[in-house]
TIMI-2910 file (N, C-alpha, C, CB; in pm, 1 decimal, decimal comma, always signed):
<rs>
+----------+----------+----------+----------+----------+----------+----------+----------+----------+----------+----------+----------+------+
!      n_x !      n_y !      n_z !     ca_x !     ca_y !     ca_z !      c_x !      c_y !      c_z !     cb_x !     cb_y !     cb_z ! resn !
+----------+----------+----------+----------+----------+----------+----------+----------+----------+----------+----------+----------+------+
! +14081,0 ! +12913,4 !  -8082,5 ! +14098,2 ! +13038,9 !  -8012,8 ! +14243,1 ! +13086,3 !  -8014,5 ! +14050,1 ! +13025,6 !  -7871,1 !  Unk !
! +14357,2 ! +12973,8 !  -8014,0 ! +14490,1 ! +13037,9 !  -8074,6 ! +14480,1 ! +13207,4 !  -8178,0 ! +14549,7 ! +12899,1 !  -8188,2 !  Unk !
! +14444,2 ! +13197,4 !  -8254,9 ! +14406,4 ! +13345,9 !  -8366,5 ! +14346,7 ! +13402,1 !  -8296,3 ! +14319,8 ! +13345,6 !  -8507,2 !  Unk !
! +14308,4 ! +13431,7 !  -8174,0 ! +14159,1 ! +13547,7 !  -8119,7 ! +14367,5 ! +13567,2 !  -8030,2 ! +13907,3 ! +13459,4 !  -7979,4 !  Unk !
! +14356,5 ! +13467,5 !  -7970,8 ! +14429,1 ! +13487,1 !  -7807,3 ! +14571,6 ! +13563,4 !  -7919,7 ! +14478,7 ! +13273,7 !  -7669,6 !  Unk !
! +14581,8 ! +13511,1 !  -8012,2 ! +14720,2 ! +13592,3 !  -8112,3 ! +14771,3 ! +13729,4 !  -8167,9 ! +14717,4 ! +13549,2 !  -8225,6 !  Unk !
! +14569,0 ! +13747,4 !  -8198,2 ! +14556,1 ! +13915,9 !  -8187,6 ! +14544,7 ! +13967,5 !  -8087,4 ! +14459,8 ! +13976,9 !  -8243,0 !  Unk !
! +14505,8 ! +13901,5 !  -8005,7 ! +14496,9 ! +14008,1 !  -7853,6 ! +14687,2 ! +14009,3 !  -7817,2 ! +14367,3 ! +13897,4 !  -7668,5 !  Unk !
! +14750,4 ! +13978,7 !  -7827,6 ! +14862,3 ! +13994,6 !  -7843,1 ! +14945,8 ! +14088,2 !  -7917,5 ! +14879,1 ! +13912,2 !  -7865,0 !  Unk !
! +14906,5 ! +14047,8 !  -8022,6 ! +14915,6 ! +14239,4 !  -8152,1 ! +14875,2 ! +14319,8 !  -8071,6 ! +14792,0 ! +14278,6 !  -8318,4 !  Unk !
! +14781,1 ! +14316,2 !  -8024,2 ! +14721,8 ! +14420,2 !  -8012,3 ! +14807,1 ! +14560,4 !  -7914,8 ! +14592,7 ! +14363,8 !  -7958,1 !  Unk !
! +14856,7 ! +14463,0 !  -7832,4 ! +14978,0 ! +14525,4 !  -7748,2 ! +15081,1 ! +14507,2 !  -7791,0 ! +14997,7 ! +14489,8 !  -7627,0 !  Unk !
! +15195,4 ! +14488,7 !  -7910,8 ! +15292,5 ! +14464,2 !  -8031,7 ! +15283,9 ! +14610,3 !  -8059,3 ! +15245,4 ! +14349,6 !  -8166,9 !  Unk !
! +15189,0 ! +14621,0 !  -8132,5 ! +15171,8 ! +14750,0 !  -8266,9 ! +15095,5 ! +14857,2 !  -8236,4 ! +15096,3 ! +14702,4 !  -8406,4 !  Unk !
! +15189,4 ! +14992,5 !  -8274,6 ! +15096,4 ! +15104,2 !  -8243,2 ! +14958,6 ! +15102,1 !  -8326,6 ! +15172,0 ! +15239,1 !  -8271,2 !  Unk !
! +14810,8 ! +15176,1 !  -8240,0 ! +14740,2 ! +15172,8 !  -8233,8 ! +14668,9 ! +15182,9 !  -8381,0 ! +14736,3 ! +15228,6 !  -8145,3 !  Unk !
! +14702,9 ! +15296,9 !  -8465,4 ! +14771,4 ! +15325,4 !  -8586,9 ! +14782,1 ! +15234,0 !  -8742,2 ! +14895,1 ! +15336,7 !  -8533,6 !  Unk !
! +14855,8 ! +15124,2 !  -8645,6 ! +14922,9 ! +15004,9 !  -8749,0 ! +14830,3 ! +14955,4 !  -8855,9 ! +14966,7 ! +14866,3 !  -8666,2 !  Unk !
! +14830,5 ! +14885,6 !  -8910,1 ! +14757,6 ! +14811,0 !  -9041,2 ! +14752,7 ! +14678,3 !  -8921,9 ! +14872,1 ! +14785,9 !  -9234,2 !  Unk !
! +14852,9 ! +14625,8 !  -8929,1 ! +14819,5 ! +14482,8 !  -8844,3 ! +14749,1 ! +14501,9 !  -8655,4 ! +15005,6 ! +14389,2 !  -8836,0 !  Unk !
! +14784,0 ! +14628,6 !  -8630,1 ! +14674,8 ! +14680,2 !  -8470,2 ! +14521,8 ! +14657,7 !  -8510,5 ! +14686,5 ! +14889,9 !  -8418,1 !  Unk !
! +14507,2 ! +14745,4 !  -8662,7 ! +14384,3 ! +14775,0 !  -8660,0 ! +14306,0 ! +14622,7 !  -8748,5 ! +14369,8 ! +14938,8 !  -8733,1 !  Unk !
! +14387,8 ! +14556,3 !  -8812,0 ! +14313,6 ! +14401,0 !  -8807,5 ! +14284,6 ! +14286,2 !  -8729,7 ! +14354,5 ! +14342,0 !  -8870,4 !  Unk !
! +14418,9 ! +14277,1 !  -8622,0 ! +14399,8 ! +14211,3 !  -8511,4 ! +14249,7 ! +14285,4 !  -8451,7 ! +14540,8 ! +14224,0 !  -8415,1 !  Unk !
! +14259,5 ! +14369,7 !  -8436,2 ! +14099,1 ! +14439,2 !  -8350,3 ! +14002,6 ! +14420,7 !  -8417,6 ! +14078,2 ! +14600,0 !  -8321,5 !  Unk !
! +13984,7 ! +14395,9 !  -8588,0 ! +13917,7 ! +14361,8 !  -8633,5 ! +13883,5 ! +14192,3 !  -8614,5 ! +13946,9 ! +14417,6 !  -8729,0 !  Unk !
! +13959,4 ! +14134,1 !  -8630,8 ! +13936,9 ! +13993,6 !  -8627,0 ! +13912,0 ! +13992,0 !  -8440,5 ! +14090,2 ! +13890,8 !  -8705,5 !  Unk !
! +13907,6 ! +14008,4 !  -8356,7 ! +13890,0 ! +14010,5 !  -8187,8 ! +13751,2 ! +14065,7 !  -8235,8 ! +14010,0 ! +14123,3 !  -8061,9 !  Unk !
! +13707,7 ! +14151,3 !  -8267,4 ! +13580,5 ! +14243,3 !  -8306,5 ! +13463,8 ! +14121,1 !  -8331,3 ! +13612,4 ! +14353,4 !  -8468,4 !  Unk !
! +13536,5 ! +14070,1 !  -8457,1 ! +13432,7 ! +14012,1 !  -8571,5 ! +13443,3 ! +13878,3 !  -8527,6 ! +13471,9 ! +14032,0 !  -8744,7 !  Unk !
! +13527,1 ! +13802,3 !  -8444,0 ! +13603,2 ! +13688,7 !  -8419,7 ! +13460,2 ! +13577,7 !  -8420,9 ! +13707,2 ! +13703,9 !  -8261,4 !  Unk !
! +13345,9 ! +13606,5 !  -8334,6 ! +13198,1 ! +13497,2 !  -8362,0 ! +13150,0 ! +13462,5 !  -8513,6 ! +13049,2 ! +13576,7 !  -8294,9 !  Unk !
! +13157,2 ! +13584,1 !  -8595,7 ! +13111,5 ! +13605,5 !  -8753,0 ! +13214,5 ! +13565,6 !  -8814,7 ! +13074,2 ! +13750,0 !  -8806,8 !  Unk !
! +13325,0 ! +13561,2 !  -8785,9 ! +13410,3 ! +13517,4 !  -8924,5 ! +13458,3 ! +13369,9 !  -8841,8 ! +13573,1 ! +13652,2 !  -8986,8 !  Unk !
! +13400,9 ! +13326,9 !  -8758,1 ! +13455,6 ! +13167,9 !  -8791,0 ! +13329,4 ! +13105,3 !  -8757,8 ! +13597,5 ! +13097,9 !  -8690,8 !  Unk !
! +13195,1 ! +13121,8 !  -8804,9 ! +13071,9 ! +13109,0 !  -8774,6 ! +13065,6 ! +12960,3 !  -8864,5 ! +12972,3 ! +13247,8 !  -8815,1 !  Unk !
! +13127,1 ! +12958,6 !  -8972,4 ! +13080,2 ! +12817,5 !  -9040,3 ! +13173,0 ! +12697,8 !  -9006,9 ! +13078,1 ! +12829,8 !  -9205,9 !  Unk !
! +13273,6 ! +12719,1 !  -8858,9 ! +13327,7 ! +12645,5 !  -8858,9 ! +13199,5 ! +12549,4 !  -8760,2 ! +13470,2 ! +12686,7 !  -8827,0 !  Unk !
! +13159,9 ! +12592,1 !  -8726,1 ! +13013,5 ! +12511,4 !  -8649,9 ! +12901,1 ! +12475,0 !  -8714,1 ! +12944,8 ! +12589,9 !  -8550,2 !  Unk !
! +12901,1 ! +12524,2 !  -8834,8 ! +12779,6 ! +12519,2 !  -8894,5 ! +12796,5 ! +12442,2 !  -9057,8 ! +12723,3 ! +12679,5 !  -8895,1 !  Unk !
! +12790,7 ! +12331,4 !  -9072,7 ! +12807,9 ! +12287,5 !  -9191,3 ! +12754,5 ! +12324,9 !  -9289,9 ! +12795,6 ! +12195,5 !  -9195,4 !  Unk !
! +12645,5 ! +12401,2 !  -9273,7 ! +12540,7 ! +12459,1 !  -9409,7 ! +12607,9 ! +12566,8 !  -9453,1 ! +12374,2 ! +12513,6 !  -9375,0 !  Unk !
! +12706,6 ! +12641,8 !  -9364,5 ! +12765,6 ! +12777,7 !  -9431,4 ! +12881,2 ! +12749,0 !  -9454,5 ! +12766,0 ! +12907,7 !  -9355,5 !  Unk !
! +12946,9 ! +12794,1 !  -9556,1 ! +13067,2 ! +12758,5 !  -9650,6 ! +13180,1 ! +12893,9 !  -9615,3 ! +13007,2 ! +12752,1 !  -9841,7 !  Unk !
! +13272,8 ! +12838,7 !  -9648,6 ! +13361,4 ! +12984,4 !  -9571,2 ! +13416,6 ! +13046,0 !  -9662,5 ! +13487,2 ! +12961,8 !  -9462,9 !  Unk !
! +13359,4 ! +13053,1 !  -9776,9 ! +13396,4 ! +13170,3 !  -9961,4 ! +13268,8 ! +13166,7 !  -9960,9 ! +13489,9 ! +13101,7 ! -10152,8 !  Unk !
! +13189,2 ! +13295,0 ! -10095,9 ! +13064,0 ! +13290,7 ! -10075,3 ! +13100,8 ! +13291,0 ! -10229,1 ! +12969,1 ! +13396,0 !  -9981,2 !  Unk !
! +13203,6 ! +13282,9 ! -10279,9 ! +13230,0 ! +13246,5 ! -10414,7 ! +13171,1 ! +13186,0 ! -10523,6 ! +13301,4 ! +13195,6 ! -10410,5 !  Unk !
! +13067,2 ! +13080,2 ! -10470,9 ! +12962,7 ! +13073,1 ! -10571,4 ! +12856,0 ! +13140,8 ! -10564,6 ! +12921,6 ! +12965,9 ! -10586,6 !  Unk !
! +12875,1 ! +13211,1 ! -10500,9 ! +12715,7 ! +13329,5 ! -10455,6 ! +12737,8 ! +13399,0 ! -10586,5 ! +12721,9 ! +13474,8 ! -10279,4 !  Unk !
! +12862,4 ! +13450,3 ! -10559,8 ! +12919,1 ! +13557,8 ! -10628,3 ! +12957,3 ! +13532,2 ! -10769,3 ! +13029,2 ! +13601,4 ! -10558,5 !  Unk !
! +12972,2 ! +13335,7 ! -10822,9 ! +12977,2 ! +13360,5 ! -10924,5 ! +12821,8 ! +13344,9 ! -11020,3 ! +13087,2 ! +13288,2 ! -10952,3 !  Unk !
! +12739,2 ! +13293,0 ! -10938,0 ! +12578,4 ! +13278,3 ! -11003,1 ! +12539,0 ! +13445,9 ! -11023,0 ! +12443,1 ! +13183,1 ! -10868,8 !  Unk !
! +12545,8 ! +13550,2 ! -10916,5 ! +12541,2 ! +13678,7 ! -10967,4 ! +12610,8 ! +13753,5 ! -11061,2 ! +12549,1 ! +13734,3 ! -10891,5 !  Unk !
! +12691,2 ! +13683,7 ! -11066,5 ! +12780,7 ! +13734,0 ! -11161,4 ! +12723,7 ! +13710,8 ! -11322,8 ! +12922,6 ! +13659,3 ! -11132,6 !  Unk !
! +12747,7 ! +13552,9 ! -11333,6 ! +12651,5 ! +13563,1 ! -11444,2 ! +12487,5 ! +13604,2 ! -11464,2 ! +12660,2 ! +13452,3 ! -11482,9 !  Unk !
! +12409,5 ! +13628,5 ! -11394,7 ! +12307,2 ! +13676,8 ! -11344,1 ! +12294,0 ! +13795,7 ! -11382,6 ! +12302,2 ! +13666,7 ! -11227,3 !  Unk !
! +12425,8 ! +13897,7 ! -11375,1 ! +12424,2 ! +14038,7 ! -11440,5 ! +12471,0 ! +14041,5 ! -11589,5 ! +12519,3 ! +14136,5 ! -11358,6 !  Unk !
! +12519,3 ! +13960,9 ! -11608,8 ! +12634,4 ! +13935,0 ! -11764,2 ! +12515,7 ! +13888,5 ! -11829,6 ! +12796,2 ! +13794,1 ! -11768,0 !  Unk !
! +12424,3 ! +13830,6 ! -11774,5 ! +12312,5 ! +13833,7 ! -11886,4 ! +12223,1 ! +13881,6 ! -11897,6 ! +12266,2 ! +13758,6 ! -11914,3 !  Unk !
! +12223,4 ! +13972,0 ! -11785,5 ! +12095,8 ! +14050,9 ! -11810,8 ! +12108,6 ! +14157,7 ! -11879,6 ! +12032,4 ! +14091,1 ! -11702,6 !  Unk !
! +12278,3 ! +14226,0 ! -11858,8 ! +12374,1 ! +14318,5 ! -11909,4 ! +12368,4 ! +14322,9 ! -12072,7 ! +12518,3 ! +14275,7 ! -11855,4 !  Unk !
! +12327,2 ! +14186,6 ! -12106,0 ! +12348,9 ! +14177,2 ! -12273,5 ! +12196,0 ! +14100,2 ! -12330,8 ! +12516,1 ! +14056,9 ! -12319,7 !  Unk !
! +12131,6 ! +14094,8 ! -12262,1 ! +12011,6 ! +14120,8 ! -12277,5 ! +11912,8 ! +14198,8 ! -12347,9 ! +12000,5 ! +14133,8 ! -12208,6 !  Unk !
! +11891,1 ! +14286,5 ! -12420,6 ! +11858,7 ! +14415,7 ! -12471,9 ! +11711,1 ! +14395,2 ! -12521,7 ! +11963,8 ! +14465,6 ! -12589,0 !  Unk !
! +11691,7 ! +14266,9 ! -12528,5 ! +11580,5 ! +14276,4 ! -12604,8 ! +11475,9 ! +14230,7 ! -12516,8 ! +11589,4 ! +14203,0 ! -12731,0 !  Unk !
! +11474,8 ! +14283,5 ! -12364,8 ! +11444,8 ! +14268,6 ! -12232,1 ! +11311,3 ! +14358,3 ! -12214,9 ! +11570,9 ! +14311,9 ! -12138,7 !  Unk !
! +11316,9 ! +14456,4 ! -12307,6 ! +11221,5 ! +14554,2 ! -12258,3 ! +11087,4 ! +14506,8 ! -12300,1 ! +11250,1 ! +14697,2 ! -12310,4 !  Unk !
! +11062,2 ! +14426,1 ! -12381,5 ! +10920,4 ! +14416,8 ! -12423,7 ! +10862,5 ! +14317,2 ! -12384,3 ! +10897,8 ! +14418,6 ! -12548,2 !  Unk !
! +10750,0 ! +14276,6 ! -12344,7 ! +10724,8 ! +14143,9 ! -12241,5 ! +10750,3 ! +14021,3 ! -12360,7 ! +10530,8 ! +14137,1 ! -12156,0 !  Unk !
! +10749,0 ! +14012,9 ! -12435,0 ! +10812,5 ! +13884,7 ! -12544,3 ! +10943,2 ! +13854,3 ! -12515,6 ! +10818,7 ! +13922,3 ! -12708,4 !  Unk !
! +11062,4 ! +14014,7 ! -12446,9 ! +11169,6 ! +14014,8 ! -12460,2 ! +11202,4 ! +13903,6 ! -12303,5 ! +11221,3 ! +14175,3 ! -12483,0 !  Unk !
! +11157,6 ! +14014,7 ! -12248,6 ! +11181,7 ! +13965,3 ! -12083,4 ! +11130,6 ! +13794,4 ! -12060,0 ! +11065,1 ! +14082,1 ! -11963,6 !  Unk !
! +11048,0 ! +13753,0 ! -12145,1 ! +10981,7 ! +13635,9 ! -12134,3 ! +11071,7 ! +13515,9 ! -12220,2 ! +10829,1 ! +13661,7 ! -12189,4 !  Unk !
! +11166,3 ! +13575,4 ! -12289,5 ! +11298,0 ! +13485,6 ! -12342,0 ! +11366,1 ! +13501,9 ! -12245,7 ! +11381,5 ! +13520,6 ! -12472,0 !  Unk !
! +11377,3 ! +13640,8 ! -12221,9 ! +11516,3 ! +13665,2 ! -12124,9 ! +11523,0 ! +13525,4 ! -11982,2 ! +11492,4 ! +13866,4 ! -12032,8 !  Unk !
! +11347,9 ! +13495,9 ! -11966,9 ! +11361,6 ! +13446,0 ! -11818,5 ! +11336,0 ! +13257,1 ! -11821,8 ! +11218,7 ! +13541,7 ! -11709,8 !  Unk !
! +11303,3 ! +13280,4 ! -11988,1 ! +11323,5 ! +13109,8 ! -12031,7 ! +11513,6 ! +13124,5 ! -12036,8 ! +11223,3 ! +13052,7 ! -12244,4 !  Unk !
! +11576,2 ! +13179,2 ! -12057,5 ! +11684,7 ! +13160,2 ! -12123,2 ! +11768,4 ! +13152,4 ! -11977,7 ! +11720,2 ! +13277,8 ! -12243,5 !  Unk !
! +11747,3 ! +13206,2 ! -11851,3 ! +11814,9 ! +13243,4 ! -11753,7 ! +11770,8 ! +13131,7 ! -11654,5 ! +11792,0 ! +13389,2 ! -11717,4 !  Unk !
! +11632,7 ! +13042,5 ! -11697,5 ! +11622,8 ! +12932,0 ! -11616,8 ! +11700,6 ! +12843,8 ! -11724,2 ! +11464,4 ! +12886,6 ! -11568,1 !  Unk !
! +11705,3 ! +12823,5 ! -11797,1 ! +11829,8 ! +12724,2 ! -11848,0 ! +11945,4 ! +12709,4 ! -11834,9 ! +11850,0 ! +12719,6 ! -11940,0 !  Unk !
! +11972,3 ! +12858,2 ! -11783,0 ! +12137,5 ! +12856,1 ! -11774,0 ! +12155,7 ! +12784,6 ! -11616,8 ! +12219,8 ! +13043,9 ! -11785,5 !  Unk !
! +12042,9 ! +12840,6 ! -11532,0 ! +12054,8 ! +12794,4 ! -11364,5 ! +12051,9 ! +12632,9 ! -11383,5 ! +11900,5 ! +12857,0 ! -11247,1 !  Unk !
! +11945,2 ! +12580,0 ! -11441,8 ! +11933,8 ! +12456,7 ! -11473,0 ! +12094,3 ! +12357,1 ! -11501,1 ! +11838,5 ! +12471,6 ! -11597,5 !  Unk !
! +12130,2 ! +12446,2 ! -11621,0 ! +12294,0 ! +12405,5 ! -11676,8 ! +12398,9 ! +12387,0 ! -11547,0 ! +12367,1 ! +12550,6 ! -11785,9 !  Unk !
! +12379,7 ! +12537,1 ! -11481,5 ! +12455,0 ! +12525,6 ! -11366,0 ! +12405,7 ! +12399,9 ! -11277,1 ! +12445,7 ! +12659,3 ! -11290,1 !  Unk !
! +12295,7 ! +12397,5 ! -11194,0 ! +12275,8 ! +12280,7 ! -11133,5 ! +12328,1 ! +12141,9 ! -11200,3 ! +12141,8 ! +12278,7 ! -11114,8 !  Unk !
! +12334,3 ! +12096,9 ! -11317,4 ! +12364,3 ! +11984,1 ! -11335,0 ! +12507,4 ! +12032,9 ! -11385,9 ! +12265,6 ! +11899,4 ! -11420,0 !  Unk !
! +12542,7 ! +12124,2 ! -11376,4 ! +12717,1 ! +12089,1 ! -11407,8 ! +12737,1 ! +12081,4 ! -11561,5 ! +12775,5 ! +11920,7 ! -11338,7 !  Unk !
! +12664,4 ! +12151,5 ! -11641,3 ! +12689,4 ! +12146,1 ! -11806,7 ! +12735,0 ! +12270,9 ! -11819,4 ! +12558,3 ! +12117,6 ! -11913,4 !  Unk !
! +12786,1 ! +12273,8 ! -11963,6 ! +12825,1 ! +12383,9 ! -12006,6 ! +12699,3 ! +12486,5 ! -12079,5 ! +12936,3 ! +12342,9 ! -12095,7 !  Unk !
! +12659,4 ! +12538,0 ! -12038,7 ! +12526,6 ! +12657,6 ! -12158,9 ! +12531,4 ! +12635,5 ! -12263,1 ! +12536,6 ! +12821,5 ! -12184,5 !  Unk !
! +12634,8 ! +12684,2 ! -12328,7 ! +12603,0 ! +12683,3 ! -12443,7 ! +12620,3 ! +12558,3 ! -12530,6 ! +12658,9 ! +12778,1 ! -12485,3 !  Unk !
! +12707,7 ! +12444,1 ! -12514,1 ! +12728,4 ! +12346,5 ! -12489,9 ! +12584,4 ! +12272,8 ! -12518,7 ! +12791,2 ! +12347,7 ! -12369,7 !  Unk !
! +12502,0 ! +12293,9 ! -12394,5 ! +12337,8 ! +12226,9 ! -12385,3 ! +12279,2 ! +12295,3 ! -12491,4 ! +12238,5 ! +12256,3 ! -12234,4 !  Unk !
! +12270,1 ! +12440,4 ! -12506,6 ! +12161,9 ! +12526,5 ! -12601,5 ! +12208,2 ! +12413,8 ! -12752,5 ! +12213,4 ! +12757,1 ! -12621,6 !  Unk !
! +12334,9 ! +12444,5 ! -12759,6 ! +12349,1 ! +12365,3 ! -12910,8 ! +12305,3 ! +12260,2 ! -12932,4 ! +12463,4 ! +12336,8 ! -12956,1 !  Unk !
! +12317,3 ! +12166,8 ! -12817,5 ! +12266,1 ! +12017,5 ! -12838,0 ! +12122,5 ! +12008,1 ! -12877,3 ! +12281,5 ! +11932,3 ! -12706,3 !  Unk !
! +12048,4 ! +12116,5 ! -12801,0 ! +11850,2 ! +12104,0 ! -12810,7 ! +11863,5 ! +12165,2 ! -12951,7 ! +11716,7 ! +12227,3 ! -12670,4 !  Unk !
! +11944,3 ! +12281,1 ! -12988,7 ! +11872,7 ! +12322,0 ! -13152,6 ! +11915,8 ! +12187,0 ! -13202,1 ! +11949,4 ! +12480,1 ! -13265,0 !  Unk !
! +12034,4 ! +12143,6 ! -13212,7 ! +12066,0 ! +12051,5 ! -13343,6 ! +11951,6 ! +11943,6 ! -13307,8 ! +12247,4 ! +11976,8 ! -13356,1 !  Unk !
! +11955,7 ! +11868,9 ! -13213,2 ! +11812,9 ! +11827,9 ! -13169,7 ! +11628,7 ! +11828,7 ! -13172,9 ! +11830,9 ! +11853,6 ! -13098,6 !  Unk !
! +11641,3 ! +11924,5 ! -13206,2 ! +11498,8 ! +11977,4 ! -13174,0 ! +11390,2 ! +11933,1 ! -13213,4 ! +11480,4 ! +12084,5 ! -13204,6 !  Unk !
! +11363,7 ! +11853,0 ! -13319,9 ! +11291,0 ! +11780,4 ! -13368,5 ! +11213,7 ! +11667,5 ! -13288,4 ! +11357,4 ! +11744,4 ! -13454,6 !  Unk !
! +11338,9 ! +11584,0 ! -13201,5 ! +11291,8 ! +11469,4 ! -13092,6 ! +11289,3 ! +11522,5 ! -12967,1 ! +11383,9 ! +11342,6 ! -13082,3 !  Unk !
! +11322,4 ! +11661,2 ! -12926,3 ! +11289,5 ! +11755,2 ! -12806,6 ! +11166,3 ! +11788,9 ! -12800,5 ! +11357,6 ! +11875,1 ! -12803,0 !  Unk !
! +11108,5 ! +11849,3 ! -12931,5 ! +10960,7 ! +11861,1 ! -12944,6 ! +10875,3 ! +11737,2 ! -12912,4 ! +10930,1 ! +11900,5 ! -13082,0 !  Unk !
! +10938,5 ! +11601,8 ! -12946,5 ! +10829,0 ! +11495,7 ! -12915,4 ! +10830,4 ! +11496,6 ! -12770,3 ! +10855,9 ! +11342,2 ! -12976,4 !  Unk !
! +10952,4 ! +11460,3 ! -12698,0 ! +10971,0 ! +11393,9 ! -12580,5 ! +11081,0 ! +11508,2 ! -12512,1 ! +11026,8 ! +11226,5 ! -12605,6 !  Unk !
! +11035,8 ! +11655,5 ! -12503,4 ! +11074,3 ! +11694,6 ! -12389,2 ! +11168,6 ! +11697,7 ! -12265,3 ! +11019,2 ! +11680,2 ! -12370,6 !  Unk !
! +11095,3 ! +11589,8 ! -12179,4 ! +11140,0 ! +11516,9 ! -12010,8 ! +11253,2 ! +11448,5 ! -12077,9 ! +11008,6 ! +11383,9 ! -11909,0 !  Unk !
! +11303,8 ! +11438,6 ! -12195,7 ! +11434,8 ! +11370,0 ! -12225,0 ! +11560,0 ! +11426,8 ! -12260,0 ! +11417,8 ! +11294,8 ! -12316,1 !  Unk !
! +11549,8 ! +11603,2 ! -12252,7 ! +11644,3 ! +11640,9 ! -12304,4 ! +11660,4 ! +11764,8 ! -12198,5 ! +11628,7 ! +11658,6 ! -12455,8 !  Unk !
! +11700,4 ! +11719,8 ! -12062,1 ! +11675,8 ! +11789,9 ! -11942,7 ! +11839,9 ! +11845,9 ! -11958,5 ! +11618,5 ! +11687,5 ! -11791,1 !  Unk !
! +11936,5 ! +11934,4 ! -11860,8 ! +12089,8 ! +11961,8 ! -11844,8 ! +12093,5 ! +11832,3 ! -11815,2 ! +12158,0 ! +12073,4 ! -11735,4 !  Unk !
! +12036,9 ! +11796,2 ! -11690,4 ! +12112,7 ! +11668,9 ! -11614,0 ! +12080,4 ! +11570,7 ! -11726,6 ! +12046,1 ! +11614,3 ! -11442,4 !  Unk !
! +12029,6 ! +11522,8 ! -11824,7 ! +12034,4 ! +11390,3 ! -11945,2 ! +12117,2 ! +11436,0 ! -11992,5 ! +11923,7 ! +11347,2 ! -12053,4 !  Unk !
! +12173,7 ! +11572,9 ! -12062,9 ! +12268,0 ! +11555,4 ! -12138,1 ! +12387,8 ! +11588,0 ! -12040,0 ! +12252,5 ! +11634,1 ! -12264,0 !  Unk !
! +12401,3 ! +11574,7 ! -11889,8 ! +12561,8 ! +11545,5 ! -11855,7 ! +12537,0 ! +11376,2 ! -11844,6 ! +12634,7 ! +11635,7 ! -11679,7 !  Unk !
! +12423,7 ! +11320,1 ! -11851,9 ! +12444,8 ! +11166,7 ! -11828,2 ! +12482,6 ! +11135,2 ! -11965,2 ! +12309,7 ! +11074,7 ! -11770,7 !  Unk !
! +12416,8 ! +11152,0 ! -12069,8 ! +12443,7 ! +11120,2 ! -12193,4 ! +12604,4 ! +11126,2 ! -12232,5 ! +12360,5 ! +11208,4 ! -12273,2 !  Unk !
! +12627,1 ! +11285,4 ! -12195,8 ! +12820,6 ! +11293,5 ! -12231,4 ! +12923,5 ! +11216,2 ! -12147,2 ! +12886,9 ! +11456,3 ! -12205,2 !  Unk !
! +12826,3 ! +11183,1 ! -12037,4 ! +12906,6 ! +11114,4 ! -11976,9 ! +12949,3 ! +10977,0 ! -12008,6 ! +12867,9 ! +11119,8 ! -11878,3 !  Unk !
! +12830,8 ! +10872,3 ! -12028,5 ! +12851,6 ! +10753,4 ! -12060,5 ! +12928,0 ! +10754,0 ! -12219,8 ! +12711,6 ! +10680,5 ! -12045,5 !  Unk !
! +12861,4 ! +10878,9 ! -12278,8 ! +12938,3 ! +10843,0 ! -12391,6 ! +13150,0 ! +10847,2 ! -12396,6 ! +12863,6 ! +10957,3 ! -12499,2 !  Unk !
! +13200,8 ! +10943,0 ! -12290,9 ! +13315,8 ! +10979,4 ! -12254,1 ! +13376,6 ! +10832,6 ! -12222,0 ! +13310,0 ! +11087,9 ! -12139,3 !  Unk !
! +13308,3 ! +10773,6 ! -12157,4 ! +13333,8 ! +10639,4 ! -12078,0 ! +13360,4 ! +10492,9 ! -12202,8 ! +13168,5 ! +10611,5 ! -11964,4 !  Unk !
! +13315,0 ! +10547,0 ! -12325,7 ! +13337,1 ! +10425,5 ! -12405,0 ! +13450,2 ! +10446,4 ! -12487,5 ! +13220,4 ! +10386,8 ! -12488,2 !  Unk !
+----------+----------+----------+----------+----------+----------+----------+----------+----------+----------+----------+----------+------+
</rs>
């Protein structure tokens, strides 16, 4: 509460006017909502990965083009669960895409073996020798 009790202090400092009047009143305003995840461990205090999964989320849909025809959209949404996939295990996209083409032969047999998360275990142990 130091920062609440600090702006209420500005607040009587700086004409009404000010840049720093009218943020102190903002932060006194907003003061429950902007320190809400200090109580709450599930909420993170950047939403920065929100923002960067949408981000790529539009960058590919953005370059996408061949989206319009249900064959298109039906790559588009194999191709956009792979990338989420990539993200969840922490690989690089394109990185993984290359590994399954050069691959593809023993992907076709056995599938369940050539998941993101096998190939960050795979690069991993191999890094390690």
């Amino acid at each position: 509460n130091s920062i609440k009790a600090r702006c209420e202090k500005m607040l009587g400092e700086h004409m009404p006017t000010s840049e720093l009047h009218i943020a102190a009143k903002y932060v006194i305003t907003h003061f429950t909502e902007l320190t809400r995840y200090l109580k709450n461990s599930w909420l993170w205090p950047t939403n920065n990965q929100v923002e960067r999964t949408l981000r790529s989320e539009r960058t590919m849909l953005n370059n996408s083009k061949f989206r319009q025809s249900r064959a298109g959209r039906q790559s588009y949404d194999i191709l956009r669960t792979i990338q989420l996939c990539c993200a969840g295990a922490g690989v690089p996209f394109l990185d993984y895409l290359k590994w399954m083409l050069v691959n593809h032969k023993q992907v076709a047999h056995s599938p369940e073996l050539w998941t993101p998360f096998a190939y960050r275990l795979q690069n991993n142990s191999s890094k390690r020798e």
